[in-house]
C-alpha positions as CSV (number, residue, x, y, z in Angstrom):
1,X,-94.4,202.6,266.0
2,X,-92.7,203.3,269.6
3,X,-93.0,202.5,272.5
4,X,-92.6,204.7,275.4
5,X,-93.2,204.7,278.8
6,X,-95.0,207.7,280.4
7,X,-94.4,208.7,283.9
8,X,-96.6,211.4,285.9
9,X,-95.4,212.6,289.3
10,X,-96.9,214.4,291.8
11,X,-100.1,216.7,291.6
12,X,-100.0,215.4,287.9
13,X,-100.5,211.7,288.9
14,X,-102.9,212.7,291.2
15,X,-104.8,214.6,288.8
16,X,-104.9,212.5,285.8
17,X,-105.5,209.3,288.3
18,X,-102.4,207.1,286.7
19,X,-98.8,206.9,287.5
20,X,-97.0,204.9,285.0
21,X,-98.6,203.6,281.4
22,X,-96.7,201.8,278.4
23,X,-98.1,203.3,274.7
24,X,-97.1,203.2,271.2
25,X,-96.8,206.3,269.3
26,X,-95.4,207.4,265.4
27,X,-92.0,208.5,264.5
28,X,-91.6,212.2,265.0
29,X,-93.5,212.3,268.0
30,X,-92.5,214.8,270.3
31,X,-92.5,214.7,274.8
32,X,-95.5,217.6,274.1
33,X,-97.3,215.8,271.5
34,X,-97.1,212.6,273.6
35,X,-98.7,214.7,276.9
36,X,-101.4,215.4,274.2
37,X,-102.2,211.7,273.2
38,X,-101.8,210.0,277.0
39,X,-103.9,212.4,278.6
40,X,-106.6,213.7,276.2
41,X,-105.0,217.2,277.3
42,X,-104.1,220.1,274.5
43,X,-102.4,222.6,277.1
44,X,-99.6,221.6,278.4
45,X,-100.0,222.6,282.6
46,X,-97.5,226.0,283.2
47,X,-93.8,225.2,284.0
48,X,-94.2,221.6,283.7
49,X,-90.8,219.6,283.6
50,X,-89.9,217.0,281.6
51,X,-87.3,214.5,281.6
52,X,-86.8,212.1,279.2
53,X,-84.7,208.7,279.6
54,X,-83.7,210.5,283.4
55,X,-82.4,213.4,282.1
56,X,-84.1,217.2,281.7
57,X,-84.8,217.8,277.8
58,X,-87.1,220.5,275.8
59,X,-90.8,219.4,275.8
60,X,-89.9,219.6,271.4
61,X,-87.4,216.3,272.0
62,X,-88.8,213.7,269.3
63,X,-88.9,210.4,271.7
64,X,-87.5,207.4,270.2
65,X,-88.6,203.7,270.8
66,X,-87.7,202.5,274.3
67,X,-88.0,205.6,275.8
68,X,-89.0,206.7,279.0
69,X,-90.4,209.9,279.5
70,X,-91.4,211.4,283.2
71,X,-93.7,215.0,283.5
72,X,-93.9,216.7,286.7
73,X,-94.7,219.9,287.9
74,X,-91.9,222.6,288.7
75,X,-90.5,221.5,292.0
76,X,-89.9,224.2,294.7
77,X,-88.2,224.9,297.5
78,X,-86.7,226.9,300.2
């Protein structure tokens, strides 16, 4: 097993009602699958952005143990 630690910011925090949990999850597990499992959720929300370990990564990146893995929304701007 791993263990990861999920980070939601922004309207996805506020709609899931968490910030910040610590789970364990199976080799292979990808940063979608893992949105799957922590929030109960199959669809991902459009655009959504992940970073993984503080950097921007595809939501197919198989998360390793230790990792730290952050979803927000697409920020904007103008």
């Amino acid at each position: 097993m791993n263990k990861v630690t999920v980070k939601l910011f922004a309207s996805l925090a506020e709609t899931e009602g968490w910030r910040e949990r610590i789970c364990e999850v199976g080799n292979g597990v990808t940063a979608a699958a893992l949105w799957t499992i922590v929030t109960g959720h199959s669809q991902l929300p459009p655009r959504m952005l992940c970073a993984i370990n503080m950097e921007y990564r595809p939501l197919e990146t198989v998360l390793g143990s230790g990792d730290e893995v952050a979803y927000f929304p697409p920020v904007t701007g103008g």
